[in-house]
GULUMLO-497489 format. One line per field, with one value per residue: x, y, z of N, C-alpha, C, O in turn; residue in one letter. Coordinates in steps of 0.1 Angstrom, whole numbers. Layout:
n.xx = [X_...] .
n.yy = [Y_...] .
n.zz = [Z_...] .
ca.xx = [X_...] .
ca.yy = [Y_...] .
ca.zz = [Z_...] .
c.xx = [X_...] .
c.yy = [Y_...] .
c.zz = [Z_...] .
o.xx = [X_...] .
o.yy = [Y_...] .
o.zz = [Z_...] .
resn = [a_...] .
This chain:
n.xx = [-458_-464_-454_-428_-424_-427_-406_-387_-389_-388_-357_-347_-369_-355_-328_-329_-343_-320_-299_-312_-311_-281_-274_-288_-271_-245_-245_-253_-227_-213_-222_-212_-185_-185_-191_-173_-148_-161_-154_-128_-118_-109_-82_-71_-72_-56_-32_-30_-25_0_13_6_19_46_51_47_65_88_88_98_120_137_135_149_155_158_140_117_108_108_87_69_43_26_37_54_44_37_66_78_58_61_87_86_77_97_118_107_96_128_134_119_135_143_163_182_176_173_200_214_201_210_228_215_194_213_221_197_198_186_199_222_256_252_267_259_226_215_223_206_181_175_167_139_131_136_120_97_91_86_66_51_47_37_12_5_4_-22_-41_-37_-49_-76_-83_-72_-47_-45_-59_-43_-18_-22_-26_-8_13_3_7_34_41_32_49_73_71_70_92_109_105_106_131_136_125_137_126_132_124_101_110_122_99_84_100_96_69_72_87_72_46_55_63_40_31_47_69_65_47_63_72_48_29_56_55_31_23_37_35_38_60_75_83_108_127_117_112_143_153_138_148_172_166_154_181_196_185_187_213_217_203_211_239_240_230_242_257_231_225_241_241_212_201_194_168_159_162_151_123_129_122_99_86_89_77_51_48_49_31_6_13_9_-14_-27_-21_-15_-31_-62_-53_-69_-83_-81_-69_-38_-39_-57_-48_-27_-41_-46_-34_-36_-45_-71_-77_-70_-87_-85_-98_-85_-70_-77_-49_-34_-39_-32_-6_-5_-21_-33_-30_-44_-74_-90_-118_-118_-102_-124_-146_-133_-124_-154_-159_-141_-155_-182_-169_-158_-182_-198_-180_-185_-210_-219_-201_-223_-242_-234_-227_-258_-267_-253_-260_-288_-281_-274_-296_-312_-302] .
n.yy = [-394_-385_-396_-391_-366_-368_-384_-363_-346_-355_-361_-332_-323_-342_-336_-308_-312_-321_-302_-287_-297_-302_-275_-271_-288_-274_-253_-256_-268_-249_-228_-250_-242_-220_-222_-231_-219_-194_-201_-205_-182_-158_-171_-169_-142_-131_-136_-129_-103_-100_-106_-83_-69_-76_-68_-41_-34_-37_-13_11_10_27_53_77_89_115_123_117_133_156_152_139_143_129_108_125_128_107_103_122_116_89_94_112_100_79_94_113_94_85_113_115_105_78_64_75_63_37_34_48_41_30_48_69_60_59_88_95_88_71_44_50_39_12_-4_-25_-20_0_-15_-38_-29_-15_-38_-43_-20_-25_-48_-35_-18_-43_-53_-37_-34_-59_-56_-35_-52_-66_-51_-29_-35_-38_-12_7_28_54_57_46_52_79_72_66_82_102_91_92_117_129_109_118_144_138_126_143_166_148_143_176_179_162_132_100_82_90_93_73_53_64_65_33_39_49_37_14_28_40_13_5_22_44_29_8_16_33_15_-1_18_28_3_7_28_36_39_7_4_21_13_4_21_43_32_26_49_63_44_55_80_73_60_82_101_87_86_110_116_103_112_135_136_136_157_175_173_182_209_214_206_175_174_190_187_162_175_188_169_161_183_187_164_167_190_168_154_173_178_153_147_161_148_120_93_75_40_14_-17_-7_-17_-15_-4_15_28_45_60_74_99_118_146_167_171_151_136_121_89_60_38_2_-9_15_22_-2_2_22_27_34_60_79_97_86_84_82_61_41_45_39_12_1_7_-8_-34_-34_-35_-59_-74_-68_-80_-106_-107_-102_-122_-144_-141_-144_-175_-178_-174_-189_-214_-209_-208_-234_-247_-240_-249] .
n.zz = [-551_-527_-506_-515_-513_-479_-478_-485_-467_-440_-436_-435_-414_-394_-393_-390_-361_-350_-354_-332_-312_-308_-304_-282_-266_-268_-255_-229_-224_-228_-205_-182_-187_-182_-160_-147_-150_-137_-114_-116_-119_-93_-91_-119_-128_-106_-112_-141_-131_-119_-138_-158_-141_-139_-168_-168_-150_-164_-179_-170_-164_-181_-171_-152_-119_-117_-137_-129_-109_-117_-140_-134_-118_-104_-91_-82_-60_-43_-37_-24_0_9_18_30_54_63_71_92_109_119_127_147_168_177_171_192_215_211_202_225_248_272_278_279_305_324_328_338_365_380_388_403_410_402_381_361_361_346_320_319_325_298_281_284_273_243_243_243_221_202_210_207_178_171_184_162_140_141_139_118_90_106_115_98_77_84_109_125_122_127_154_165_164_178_204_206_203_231_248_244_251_278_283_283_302_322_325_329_352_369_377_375_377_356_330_325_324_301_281_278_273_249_229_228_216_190_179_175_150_135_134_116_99_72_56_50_32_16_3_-8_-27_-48_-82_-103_-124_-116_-90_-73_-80_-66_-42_-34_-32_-11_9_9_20_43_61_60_77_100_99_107_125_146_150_160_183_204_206_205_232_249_242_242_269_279_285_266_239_237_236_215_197_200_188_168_158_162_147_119_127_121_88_78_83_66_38_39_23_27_27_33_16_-8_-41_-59_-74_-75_-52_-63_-79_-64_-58_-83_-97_-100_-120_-140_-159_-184_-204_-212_-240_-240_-242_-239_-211_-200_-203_-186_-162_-134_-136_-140_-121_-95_-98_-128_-134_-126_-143_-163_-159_-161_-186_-201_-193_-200_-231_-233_-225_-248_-270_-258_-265_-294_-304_-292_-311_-332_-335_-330_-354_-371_-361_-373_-401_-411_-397_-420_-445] .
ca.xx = [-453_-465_-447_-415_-425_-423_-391_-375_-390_-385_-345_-349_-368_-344_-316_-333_-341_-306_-291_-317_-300_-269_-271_-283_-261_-236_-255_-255_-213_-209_-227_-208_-171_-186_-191_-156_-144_-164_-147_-114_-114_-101_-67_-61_-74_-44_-20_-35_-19_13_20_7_30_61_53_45_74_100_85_102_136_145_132_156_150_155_130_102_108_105_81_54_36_19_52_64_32_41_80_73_47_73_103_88_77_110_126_96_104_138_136_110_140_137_178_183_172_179_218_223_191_218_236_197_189_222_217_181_203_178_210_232_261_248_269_247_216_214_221_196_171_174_161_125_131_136_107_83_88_84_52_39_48_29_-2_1_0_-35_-51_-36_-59_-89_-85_-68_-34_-45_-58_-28_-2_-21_-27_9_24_-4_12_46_44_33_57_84_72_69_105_118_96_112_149_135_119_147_123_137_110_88_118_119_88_79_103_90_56_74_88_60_38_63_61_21_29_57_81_59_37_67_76_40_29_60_50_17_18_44_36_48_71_90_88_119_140_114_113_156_154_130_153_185_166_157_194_204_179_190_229_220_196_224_252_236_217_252_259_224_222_252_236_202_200_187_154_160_169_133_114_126_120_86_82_87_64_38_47_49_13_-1_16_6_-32_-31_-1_-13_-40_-61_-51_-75_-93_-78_-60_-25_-41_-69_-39_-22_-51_-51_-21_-35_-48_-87_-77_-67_-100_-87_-98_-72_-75_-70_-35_-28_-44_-23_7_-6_-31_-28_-21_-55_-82_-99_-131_-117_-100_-136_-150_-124_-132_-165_-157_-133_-158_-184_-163_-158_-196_-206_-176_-191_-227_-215_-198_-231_-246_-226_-229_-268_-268_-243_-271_-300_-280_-275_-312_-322_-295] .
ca.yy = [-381_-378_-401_-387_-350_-371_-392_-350_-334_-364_-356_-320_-323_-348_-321_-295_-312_-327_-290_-274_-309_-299_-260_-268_-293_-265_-240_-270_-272_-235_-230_-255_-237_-208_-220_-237_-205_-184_-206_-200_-164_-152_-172_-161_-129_-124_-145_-118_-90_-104_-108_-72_-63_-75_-61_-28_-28_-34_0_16_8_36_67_81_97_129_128_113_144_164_149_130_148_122_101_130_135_96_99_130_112_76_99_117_88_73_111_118_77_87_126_114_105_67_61_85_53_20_31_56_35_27_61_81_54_63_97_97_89_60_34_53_31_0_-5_-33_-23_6_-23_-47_-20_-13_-51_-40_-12_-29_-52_-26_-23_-54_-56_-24_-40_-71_-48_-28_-65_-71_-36_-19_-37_-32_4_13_30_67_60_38_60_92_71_61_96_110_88_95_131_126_103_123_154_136_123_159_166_140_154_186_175_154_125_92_74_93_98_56_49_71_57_24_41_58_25_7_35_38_2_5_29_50_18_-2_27_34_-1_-9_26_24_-4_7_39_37_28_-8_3_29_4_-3_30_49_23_25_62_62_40_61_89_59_53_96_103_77_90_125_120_94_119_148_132_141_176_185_169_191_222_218_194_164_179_198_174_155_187_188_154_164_193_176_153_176_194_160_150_180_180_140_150_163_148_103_93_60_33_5_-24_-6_-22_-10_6_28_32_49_65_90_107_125_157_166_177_140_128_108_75_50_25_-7_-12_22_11_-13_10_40_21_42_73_91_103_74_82_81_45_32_46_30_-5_2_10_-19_-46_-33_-39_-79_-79_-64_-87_-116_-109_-105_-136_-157_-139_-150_-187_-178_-166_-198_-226_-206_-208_-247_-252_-237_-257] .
ca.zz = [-550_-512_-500_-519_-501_-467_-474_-486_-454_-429_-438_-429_-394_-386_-392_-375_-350_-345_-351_-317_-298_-309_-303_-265_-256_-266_-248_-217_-220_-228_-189_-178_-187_-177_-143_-142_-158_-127_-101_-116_-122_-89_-95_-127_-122_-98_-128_-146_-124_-115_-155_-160_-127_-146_-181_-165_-141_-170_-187_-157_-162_-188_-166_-142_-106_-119_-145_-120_-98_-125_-151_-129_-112_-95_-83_-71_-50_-35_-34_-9_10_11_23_45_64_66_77_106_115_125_132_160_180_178_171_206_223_208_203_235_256_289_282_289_320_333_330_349_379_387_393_403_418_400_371_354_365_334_312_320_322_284_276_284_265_231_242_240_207_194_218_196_165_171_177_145_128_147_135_108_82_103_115_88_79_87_121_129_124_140_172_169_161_193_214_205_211_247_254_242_259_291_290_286_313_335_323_334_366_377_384_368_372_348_321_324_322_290_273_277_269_240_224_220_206_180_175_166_136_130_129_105_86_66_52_44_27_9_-8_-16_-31_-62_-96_-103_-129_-109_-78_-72_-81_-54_-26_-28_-27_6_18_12_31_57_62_57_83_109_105_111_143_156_146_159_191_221_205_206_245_256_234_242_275_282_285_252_228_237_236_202_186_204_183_152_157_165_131_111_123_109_76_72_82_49_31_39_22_34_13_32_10_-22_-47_-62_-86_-69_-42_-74_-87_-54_-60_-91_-98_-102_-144_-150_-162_-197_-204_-226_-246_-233_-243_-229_-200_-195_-200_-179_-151_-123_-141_-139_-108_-90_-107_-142_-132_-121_-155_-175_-161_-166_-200_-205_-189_-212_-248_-233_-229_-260_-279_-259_-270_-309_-308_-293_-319_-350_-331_-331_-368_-382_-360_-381_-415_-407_-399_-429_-453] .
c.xx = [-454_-461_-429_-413_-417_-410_-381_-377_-386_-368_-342_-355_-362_-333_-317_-336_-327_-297_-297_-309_-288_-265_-274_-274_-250_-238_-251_-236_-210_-212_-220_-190_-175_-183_-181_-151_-145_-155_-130_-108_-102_-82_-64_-65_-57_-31_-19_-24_-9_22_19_20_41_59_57_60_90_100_94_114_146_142_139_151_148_141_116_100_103_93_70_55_28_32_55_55_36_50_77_69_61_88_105_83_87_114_118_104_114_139_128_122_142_152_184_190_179_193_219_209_200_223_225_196_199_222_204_189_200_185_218_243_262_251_261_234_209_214_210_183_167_164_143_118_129_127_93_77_83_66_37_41_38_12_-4_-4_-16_-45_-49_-47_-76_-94_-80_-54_-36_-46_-49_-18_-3_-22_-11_16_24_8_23_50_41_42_69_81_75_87_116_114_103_124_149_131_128_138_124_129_99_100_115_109_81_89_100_76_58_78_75_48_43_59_46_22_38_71_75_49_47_69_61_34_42_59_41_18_24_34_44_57_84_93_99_128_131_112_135_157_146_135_167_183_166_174_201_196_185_203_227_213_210_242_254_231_229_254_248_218_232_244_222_197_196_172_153_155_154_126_114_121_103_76_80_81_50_37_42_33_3_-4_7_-8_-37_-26_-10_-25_-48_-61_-60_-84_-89_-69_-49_-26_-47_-61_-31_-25_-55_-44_-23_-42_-63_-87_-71_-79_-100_-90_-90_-75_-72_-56_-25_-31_-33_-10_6_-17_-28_-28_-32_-64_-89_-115_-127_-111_-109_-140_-141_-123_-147_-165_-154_-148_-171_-183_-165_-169_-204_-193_-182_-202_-224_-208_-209_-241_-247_-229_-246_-267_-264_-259_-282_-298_-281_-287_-316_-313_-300] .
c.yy = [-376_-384_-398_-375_-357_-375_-378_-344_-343_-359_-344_-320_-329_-337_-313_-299_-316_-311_-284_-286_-303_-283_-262_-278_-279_-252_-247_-265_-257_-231_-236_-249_-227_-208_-224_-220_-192_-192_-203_-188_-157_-154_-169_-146_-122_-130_-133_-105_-94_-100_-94_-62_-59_-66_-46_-26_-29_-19_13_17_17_50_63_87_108_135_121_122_153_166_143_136_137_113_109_127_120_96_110_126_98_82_106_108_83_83_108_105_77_101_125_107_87_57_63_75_44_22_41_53_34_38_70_76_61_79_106_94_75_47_38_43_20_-3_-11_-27_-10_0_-28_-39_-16_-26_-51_-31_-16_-40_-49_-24_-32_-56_-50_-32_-53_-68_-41_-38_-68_-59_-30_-25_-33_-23_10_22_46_65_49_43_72_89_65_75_107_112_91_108_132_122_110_137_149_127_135_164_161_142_164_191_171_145_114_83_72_95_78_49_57_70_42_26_44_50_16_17_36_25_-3_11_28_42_10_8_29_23_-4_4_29_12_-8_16_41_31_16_-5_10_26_8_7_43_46_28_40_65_54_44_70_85_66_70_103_103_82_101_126_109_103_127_151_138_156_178_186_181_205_223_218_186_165_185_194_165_160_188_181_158_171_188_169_155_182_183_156_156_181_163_141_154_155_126_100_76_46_13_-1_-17_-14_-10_0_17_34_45_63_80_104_120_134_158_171_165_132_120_95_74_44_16_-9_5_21_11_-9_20_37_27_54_83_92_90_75_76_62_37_30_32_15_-11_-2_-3_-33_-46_-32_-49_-81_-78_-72_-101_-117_-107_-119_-147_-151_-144_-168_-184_-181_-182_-206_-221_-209_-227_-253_-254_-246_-271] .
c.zz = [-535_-505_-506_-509_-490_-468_-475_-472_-440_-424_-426_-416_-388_-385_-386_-363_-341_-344_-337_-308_-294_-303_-285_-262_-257_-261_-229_-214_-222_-214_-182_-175_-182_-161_-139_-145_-139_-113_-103_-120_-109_-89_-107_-131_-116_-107_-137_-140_-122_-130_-158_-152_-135_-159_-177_-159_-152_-177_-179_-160_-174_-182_-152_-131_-106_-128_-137_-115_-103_-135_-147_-117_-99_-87_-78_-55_-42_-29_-21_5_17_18_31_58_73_73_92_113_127_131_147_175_184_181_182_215_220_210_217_249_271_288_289_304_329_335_342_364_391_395_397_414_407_385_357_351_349_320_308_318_309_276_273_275_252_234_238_229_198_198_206_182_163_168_164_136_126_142_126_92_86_109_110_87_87_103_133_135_127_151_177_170_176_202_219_210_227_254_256_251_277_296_288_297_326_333_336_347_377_382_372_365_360_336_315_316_308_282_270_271_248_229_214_212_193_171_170_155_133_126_121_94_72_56_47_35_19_-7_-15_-28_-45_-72_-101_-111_-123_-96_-70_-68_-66_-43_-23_-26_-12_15_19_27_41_68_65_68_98_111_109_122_152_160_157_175_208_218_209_225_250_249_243_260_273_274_268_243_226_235_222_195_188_195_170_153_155_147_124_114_116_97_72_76_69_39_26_35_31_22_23_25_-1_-27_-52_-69_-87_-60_-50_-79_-75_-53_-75_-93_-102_-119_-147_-152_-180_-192_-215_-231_-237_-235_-238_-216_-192_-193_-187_-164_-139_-125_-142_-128_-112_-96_-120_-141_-132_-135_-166_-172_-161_-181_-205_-201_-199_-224_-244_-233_-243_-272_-278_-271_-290_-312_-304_-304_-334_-347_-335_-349_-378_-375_-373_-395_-413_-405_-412_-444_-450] .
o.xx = [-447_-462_-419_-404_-405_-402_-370_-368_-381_-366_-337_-348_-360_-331_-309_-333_-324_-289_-290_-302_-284_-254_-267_-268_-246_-230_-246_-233_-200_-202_-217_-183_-166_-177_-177_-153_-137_-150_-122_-96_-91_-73_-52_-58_-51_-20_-9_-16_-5_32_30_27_46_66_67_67_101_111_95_120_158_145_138_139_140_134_105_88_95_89_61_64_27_32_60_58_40_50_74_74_67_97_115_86_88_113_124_114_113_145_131_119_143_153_192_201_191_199_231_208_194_224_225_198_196_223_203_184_205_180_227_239_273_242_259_230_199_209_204_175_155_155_137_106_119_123_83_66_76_57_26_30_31_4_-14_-12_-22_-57_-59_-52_-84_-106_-80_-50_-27_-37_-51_-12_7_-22_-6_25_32_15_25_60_50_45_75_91_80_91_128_124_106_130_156_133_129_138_120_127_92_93_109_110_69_86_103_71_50_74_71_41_36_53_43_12_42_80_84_46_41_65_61_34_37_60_40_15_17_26_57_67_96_101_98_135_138_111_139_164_152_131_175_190_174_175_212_201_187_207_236_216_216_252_264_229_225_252_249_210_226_242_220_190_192_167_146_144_149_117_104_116_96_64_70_78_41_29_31_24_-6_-15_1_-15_-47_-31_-11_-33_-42_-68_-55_-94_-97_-60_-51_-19_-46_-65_-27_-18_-61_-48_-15_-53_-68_-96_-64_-80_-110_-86_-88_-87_-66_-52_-13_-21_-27_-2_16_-19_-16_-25_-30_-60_-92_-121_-132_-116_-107_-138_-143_-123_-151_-170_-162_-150_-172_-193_-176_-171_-213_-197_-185_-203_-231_-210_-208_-250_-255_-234_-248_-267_-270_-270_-285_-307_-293_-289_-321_-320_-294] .
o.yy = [-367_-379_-404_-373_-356_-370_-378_-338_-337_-354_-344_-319_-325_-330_-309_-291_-314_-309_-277_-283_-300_-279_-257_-275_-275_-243_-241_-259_-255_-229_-229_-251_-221_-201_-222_-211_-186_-185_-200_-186_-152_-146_-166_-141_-112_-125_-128_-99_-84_-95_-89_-53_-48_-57_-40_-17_-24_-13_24_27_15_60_53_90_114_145_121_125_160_177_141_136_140_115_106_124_124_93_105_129_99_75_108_110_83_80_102_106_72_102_133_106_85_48_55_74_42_14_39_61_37_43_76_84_68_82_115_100_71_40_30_40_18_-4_-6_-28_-14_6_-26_-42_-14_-23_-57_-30_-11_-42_-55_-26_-29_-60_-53_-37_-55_-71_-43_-36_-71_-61_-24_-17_-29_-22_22_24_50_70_46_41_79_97_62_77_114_121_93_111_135_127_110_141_156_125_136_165_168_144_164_202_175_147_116_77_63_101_73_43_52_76_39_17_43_54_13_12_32_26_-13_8_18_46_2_5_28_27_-12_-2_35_13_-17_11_46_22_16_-12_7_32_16_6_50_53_31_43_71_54_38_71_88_73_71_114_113_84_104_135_111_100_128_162_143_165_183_194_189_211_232_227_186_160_179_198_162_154_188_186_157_168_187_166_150_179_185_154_151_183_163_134_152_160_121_104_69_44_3_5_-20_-19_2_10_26_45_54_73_90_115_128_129_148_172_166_121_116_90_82_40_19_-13_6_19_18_-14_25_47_24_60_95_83_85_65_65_52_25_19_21_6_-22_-12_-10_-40_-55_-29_-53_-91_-84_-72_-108_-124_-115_-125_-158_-159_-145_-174_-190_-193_-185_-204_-229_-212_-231_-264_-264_-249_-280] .
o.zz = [-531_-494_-501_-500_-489_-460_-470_-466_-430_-413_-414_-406_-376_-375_-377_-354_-329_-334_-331_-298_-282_-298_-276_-252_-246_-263_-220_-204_-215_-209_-172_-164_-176_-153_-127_-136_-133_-104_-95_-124_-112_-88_-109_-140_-120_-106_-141_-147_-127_-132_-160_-155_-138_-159_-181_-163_-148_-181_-185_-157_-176_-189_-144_-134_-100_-127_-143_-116_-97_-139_-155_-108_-87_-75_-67_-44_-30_-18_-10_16_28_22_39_70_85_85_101_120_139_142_156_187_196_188_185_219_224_216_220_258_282_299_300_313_338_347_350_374_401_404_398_426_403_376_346_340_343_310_297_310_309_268_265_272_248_223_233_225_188_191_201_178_152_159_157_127_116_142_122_85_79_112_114_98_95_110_145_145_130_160_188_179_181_207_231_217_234_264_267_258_286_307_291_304_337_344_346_352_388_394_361_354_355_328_305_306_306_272_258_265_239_218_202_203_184_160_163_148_128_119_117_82_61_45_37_25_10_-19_-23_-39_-53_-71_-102_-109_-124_-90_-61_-58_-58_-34_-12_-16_-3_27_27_37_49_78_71_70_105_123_117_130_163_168_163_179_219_227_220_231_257_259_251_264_262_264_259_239_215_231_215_185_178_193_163_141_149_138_119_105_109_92_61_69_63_29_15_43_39_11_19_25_-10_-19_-50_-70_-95_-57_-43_-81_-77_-49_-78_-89_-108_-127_-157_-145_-187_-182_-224_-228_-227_-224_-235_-210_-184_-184_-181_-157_-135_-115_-144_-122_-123_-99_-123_-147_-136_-141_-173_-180_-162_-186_-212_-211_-207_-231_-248_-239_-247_-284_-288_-281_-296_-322_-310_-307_-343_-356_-345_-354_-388_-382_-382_-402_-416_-410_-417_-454_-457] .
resn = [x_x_x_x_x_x_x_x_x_x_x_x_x_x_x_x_x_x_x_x_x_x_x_x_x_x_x_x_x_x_x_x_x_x_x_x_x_x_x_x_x_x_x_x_x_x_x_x_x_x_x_x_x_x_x_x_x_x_x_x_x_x_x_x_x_x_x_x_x_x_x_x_x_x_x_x_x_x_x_x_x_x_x_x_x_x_x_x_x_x_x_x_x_x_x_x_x_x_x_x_x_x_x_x_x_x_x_x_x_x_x_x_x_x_x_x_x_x_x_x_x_x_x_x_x_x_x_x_x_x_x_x_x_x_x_x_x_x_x_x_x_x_x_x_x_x_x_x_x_x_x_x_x_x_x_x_x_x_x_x_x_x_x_x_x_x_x_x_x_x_x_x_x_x_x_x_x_x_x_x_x_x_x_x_x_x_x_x_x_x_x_x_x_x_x_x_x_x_x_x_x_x_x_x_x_x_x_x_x_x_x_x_x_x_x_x_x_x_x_x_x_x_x_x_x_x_x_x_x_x_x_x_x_x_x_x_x_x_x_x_x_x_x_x_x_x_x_x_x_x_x_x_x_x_x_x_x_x_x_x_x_x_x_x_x_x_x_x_x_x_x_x_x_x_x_x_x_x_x_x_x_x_x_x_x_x_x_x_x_x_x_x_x_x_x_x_x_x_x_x_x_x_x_x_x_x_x_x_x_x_x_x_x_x_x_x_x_x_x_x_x_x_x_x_x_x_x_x_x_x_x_x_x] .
């Protein structure tokens, strides 16, 4: 009989012990995908957002321009910000130049005689720019967009006062030379701030229909300072005409001291999340979420992946639980 006991219980510790084998090796290879798993998060992570991108951004394609303007509150608060960019961009005078750049030099007097010489002079001109552009590439990530485009906008006003200045002076030299100054300041912000704040600030679903509207006004901006830019020379003078773009500039930095927020080191979504009012404090579900991500105050966004990252831990921990629970029924069978 005691040697029957041993031959029933021998059975059983072999099983149990073969089931705690068995539960850590899979404890062992469950660690193991984890840590493959932690190595391959940030790429599908962003697989992850690209796929949400699109879902979200087809949600988009039954709401009109009018009912954004009217019905979202928070889009408008972007489209504003995205249009007046573009507008200031061009209202700053920037068209004046590039298309009537040999008509100004010639003006200043500085050649006079020297058919060419108002030409060639222009060349440096459109260098400048590109010069500034190159810088904005080198800084705007790591001084960020706000103090970017107010040491670009500073600049711009100086320049522009100082080539009314030199109109007004009659000294050609200083009209010249402050538009070369005036170029490349430009080319540190106010020619690149729009284009990259553009493409932060929307909601991915209504992308598309508020980037081509910020780029009508672009384009509606551009014809009316280019239109507008010999009338208001004969109207205003020389001097005038600069004095104005001046003034506008001065205005627009104010309004965008309040108006641009800083959107460095945020994602699309906290970039989103700035635009909304201090009374949008719901959380969603996740599957509204996922429809509406962006759509409430930068706190309540944090919360809600808070929220969210705590359900996947608390579904984890119930599922090694039920795995705990089945090894124990399995021991004891």
């Amino acid at each position: 009989t005691a040697s029957d006991d041993d031959g029933d219980s021998a059975p059983t510790e072999n099983s149990s012990v073969a089931s705690t084998s068995e539960s850590e090796e899979n404890q062992q290879a469950a660690g193991t995908n984890d840590h493959h798993h932690h190595h391959e998060d940030p790429v599908k992570h962003e697989l992850d957002e690209i796929q949400e991108e699109i879902e979200a951004a087809k949600q988009g394609h039954n709401v009109g321009l009018w009912k954004l303007w009217r019905s979202y509150p928070h889009v408008r608060k972007a489209m504003i910000l995205g249009c007046s960019l573009w507008a200031v961009s061009q209202l700053a005078g920037i068209n004046t130049i590039m298309y009537y750049g040999a008509s100004i030099v010639k003006k200043t007097g500085i050649a006079e005689g020297d058919k060419s010489f108002d030409i060639w002079i222009t060349v440096p001109l459109y260098t400048m720019q590109l010069i500034g552009i190159c810088v904005c590439y080198s800084i705007i990530d790591r001084k960020g967009r706000r103090p970017t485009l107010f040491a670009s906008m500073t600049t711009v006003c100086l320049s522009l006062f100082l080539i009314g200045l030199g109109f007004a002076l009659d000294v050609p030299i200083m009209t010249v030379a402050s538009m070369w100054f005036y170029l490349f300041a430009f080319g540190v912000g106010l020619s690149t701030m729009p284009y990259t704040m553009n493409a932060e600030i929307y909601p991915v679903e209504y992308r598309g229909i508020c980037v081509a509207q910020a780029t009508g006004v672009f384009w509606a901006s551009n014809f009316v300072v280019s239109i507008t830019f010999l009338s208001l020379a004969r109207a205003l003078t020389n001097a005038g005409v600069f004095f104005l773009y001046f003034a506008i500039v001065v205005v627009s930095e104010v309004y965008f001291y309040f108006l641009v927020p800083e959107t460095k080191g945020l994602s699309l979504h906290e970039i989103q999340a700035l635009f909304h009012s201090e009374d949008d404090h719901s959380l969603f579900s996740e599957d509204s979420a996922k429809e509406h991500y962006g759509s409430v105050e930068f706190g309540s966004v944090r919360k809600l992946d808070d929220a969210l990252e705590d359900a996947d831990r608390h579904d984890g921990s119930d599922g090694s639980n039920e795995e705990d629970h089945a090894t124990s029924n399995k021991q004891i069978v």
